[in-house]
ZADO-486132 format. One record per residue (C-alpha): residue number from 1; z, y, x. Coordinates in steps of 0.5 Angstrom, whole numbers, plus 500, padded with zeros to 3 digits. Layout:
residues N
i, up, north, east
NUM, Z, Y, X
...
***
This chain:
residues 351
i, up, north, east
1, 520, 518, 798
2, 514, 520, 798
3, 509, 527, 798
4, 503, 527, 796
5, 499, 534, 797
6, 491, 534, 795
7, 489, 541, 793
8, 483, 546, 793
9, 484, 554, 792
10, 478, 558, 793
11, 480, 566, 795
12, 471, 567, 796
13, 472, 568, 804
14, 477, 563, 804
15, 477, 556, 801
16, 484, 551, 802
17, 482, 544, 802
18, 489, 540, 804
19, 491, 533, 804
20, 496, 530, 806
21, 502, 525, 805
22, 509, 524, 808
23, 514, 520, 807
24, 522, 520, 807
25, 525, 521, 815
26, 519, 525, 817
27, 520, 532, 820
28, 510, 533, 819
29, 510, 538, 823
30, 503, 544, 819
31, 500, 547, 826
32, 495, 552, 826
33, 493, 559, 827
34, 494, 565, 824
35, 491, 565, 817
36, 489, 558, 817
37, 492, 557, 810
38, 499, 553, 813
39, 504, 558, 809
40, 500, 558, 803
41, 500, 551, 801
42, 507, 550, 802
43, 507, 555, 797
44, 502, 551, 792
45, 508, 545, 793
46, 513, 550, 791
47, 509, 553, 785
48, 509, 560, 788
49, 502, 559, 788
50, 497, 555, 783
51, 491, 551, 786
52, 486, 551, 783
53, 485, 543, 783
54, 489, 538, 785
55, 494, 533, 785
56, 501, 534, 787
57, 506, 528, 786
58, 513, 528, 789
59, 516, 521, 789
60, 512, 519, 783
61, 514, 525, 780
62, 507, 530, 779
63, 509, 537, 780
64, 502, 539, 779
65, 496, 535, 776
66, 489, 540, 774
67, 486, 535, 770
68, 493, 533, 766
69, 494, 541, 766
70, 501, 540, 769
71, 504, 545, 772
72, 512, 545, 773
73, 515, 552, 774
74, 519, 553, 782
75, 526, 551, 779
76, 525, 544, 776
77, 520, 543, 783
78, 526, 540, 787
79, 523, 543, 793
80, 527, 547, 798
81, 523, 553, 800
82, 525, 556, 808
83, 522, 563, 808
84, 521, 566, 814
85, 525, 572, 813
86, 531, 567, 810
87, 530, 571, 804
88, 538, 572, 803
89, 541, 577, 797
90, 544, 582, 802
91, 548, 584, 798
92, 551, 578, 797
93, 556, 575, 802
94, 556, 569, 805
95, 559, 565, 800
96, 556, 568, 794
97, 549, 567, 797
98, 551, 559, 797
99, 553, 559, 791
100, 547, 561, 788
101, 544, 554, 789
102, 549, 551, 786
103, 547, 548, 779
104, 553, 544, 777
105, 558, 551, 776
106, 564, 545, 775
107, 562, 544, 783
108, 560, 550, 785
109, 566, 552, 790
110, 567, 545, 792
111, 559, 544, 794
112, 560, 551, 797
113, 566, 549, 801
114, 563, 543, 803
115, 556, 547, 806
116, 561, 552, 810
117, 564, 547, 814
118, 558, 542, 816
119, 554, 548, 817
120, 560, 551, 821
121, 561, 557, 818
122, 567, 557, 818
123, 570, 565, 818
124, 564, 567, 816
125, 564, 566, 808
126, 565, 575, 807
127, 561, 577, 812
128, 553, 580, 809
129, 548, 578, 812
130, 546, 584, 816
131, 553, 582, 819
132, 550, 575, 822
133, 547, 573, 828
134, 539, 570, 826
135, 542, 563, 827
136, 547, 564, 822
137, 542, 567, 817
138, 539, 562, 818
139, 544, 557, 817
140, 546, 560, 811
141, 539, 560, 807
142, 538, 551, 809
143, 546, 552, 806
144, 543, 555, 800
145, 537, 551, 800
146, 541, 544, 801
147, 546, 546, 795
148, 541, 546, 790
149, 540, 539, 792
150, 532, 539, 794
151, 528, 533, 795
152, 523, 535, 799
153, 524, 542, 805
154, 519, 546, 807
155, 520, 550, 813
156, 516, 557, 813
157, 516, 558, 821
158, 524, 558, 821
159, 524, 561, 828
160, 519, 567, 828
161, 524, 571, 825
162, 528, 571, 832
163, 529, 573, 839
164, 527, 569, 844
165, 534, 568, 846
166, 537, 565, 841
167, 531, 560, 838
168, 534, 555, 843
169, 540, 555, 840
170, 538, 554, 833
171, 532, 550, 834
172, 538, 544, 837
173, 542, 546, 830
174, 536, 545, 826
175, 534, 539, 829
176, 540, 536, 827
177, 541, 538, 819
178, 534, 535, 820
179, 536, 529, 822
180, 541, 528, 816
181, 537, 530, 810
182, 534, 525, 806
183, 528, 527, 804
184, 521, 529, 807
185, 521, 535, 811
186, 515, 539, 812
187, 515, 544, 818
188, 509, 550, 818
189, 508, 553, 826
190, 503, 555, 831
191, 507, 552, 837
192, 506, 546, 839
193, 511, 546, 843
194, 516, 547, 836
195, 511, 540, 833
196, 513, 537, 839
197, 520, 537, 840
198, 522, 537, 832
199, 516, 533, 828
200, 515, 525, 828
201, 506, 526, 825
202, 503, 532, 825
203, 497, 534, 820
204, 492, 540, 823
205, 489, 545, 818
206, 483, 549, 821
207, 480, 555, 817
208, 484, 552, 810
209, 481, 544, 812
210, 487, 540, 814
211, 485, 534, 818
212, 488, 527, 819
213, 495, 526, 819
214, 497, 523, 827
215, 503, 522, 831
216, 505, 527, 835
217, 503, 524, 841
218, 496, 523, 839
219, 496, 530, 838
220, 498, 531, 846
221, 495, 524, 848
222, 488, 523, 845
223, 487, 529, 839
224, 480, 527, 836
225, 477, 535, 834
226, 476, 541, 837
227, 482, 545, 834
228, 486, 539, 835
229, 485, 540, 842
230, 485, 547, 843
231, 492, 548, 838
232, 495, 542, 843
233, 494, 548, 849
234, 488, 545, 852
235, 486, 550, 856
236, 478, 547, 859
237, 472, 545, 854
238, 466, 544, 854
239, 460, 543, 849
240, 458, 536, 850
241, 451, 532, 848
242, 451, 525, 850
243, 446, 523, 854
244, 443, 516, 856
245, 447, 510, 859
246, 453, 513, 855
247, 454, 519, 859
248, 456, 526, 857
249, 453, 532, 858
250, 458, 538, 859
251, 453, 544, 857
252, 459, 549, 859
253, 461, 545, 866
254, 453, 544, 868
255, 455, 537, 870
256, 454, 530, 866
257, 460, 525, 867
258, 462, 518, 865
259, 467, 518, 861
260, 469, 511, 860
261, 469, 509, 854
262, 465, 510, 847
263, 463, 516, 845
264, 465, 518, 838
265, 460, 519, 833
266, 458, 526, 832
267, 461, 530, 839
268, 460, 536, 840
269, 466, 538, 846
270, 469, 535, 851
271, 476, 536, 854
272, 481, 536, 859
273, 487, 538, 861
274, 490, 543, 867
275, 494, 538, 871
276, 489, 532, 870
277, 484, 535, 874
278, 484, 533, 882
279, 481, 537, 888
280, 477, 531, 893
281, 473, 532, 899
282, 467, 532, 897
283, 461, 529, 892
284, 462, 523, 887
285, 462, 520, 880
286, 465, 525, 875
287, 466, 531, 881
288, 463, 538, 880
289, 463, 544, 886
290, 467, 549, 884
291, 468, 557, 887
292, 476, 561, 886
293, 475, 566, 881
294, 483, 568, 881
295, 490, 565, 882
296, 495, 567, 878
297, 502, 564, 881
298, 508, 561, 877
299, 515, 562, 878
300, 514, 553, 880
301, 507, 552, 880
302, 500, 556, 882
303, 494, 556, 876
304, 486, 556, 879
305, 481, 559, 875
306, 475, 557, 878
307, 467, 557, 876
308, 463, 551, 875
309, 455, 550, 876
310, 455, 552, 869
311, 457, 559, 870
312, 463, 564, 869
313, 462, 565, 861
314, 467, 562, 855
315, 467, 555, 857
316, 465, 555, 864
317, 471, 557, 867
318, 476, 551, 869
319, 483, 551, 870
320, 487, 547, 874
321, 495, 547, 875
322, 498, 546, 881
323, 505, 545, 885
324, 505, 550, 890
325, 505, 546, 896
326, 499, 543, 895
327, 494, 549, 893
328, 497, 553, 900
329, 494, 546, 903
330, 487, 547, 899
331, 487, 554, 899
332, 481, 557, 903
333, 475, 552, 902
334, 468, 554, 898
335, 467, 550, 895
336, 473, 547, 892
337, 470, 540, 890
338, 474, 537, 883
339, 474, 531, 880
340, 474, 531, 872
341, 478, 522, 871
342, 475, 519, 866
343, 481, 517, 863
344, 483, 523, 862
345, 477, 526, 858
346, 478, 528, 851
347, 471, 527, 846
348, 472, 531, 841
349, 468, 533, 835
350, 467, 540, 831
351, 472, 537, 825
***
């Protein structure tokens, strides 16, 4: 079963343009910021919201089509829509709000019976949902939503609506009801770490502009734009402008590197991550002198921040990550000489 998404809504200030496709047995994780159109197009698949152009087709079945003027309504979607809130009826028990999603009223109480025991529910069927854990709340939405018999789920950041205490709990429940359903999953979040742990793909959305589907570990591993790196939480980037021979100029860094490898058309940043970074003895290829700025202590690691020849504005600053061990044995020299490797440099562009 296939999703295919290719829609555009112009707001004025805001314009979405999302395209994307996924298939059966793909938790595709929609990572970006605050604001950058990650809840609204799950609503556009869902119908709350129409685009303004656009296809949207759900295994051969089109759900929306602006040129063939077809727009079906949410309830013949079949599309399971998790709300950040959970969007349950308070005044309706557990049981009842199961129910609701039951369309087959002959199965209605063997569909509901069923739900409760698999989401382990159990003496929980009489309780209101303000007698309910976050967990449990959210158990009995994904129950409702699953006894409408959905082909497709989409999760509105499940996990932003609890405490930081129970989302590990949950984030292991939802994983497995994840890996049981049938169909594609769609999962909105700003946190890599959700995406890396939950999603097979990933698909970036920057400012309403989604970006190329990739494997999650591609995101991690070798993210392609400059948003894609910045969400993934790389925490050092510089402007970059190629130079003669294949180098790179890191205008922020005041340095120019060898990265190894072809540059890709249209740079304009380059990357690197913290624990990538090594302190050395002294000058060579890809190394730059750096001045400590401030240390900040974690409870198993010590992060640098460090000035680079290029300044200490925006991105001039580096950031490197150390054991504690190792920085005690570093501690005190001026300059701190860092070398950047070439295989672990990321050559990013705008988009």
């Amino acid at each position: 079963m296939r999703l295919q998404v290719d829609i555009h809504k112009d707001f004025g200030k805001f314009r979405l343009d999302c395209s994307f496709e996924t298939e059966s047995g793909q938790v595709t994780g929609l990572l970006g910021a605050s604001g950058c159109g990650k809840s609204l197009t799950l609503k556009c698949i869902a119908g709350i919201e129409k685009p303004d152009r656009g296809r949207i087709v759900l295994d051969g079945r089109v759900l929306f089509d602006s040129e063939r003027h077809i727009d079906l309504p949410p309830q013949k979607r079949r599309v399971g829509y998790l709300f950040q809130n959970y969007a349950l009826f308070p005044n309706m028990t557990v049981e009842q709000n199961i129910a609701v999603g039951v369309q087959d009223k002959a199965l209605r109480k063997e569909t509901v019976n069923r739900l409760i025991s698999s989401f382990y529910l159990e003496g929980q069927e009489h309780k209101y949902p303000r007698q309910l854990s976050g967990g449990q709340q959210q158990r009995v939405a994904l129950a409702r939503i699953l006894a409408s018999q959905p082909e497709v789920l989409l999760l509105d950041e499940p996990f932003s609506a609890l405490d930081s205490y129970l989302k590990w709990q949950v984030e292991l429940e939802l994983a497995d009801i994840l890996s049981a359903f049938s169909g594609p999953v769609l999962f909105v979040t700003h946190n890599r770490d959700e995406v890396q742990r939950l999603c097979q793909q990933v698909c970036v959305l920057d400012n309403g502009r989604s970006q190329a589907v990739m494997p999650v570990h591609e995101l991690f591993e070798a993210p392609r734009t400059l948003s894609a790196c910045l969400l993934s939480g790389c925490k050092n980037v510089s402007r970059a402008q190629p130079t003669a021979g294949g180098m790179v100029e890191a205008l922020d860094w005041g340095v120019t590197l060898d990265p190894g490898q072809p540059l890709p058309e249209g740079l304009t940043h380059i990357g690197v991550r913290a624990h990538y970074i090594r302190p050395v003895e002294g000058p060579g290829p890809n190394r730059l002198p750096c001045r400590v700025e401030r240390v900040v202590e974690n409870v198993f690691s010590t992060v640098v921040m460090l000035t680079t020849p290029g300044g200490s504005q925006g991105f001039s600053w580096l950031r490197i990550e150390l054991e504690k061990e190792r920085w005690t044995a570093l501690a005190g020299r001026d300059p701190l000489w860092l070398e950047l490797p070439a295989k672990d440099l990321l050559l990013l562009t705008s988009n």
